[in-house]
N, C-alpha and C positions, 0 to 999 in steps of 0.2 A: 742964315748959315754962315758958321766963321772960314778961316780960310782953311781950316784942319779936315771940316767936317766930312772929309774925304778922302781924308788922308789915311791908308792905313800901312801900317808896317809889320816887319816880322819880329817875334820875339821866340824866347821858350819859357815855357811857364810847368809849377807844379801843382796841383789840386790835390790837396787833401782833406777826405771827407771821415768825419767820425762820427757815425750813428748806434748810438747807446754802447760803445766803446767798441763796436767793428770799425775797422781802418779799412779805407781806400785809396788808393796812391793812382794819377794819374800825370802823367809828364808827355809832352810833346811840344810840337812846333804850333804857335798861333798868329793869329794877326791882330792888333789892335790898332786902334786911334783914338786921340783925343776927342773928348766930348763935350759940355756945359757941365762945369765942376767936375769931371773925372773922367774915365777911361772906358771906352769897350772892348771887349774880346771876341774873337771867335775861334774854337778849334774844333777837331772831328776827332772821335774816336770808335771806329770800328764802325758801327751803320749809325751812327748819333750825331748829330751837329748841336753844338754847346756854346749858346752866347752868352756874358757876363755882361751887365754895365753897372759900373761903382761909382757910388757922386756920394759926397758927404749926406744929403738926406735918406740914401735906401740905396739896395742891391737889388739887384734884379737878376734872376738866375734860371736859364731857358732851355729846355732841351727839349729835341725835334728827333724823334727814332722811333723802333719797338714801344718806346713808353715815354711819354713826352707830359709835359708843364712848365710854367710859366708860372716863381713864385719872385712876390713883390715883397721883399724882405726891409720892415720900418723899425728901429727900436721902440720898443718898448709899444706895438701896435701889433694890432693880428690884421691879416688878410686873408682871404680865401681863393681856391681857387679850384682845380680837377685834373688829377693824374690820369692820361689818357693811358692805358694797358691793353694787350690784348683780348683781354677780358674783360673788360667793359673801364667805364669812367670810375674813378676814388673819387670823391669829393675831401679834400683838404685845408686844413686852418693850419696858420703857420701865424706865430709870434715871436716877432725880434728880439733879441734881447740887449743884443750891442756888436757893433761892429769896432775895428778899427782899421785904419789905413794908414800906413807907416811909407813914405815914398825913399827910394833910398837912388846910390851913386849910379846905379845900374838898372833901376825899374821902381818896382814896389814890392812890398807885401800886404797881404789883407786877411783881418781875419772876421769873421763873422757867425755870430753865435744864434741858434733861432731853437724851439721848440714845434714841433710838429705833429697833429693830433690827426687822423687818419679817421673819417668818419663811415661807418655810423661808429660811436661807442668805442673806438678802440684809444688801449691806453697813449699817453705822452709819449713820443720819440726824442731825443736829447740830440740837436745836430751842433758842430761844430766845424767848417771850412775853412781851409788855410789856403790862399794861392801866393805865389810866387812867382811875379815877373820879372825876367832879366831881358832888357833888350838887348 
């Protein structure tokens, strides 16, 4: 453990989600800290708690509520994993396609592109996430 690893502080951030060209806009107050190669987040919204962690090899993108998963996002890799719902478990495949991370004078931006196939049989979902952290 570095000297950070406990460190967390407040920022505000914005999330935006684009799945097959519906927009989601999400803006509040979070908490991050430095981690090995990058950053984590955490913030809440409404009954959800939502952790980010961004390192140059993968994203990891966590949500704990009504409908909760936990996807490991690798360029150009698929992972699996299960949308828990109130109606039962999805089983889910998701592949990276690229990310980038831009640090800038005030925080970062990040943006991360993945494909996500929803099983059994259903077609391709096209995701595209942008955040924006200002400390």
């Amino acid at each position: 453990m570095g000297l950070t690893d406990k460190i967390y502080k407040n920022a505000g951030f914005e999330l935006e989600t684009v799945s097959d060209g519906d927009v989601q806009t999400v803006r509040g107050d979070c908490l991050y800290r430095l981690v090995t190669g990058g950053f984590e987040l955490f913030f809440k919204e409404e009954q959800t708690d939502t952790r980010i962690v961004l390192t140059a090899e993968n994203v990891i993108f966590e949500r704990k509520g009504d409908v909760s998963y936990k996807i490991d996002l690798r360029p150009k890799k698929q992972t699996t994993t299960d949308m828990k719902t109130p109606y039962g478990k999805i089983p889910l495949t998701v592949e990276g396609k690229d990310m980038l991370y831009m640090p800038t004078a005030e925080g970062f931006d990040a943006i991360f592109r993945y494909d996500m196939y929803p099983q059994p049989n259903q077609s391709k979902v096209e995701m595209t996430v942008s955040l924006r952290v200002k400390y």
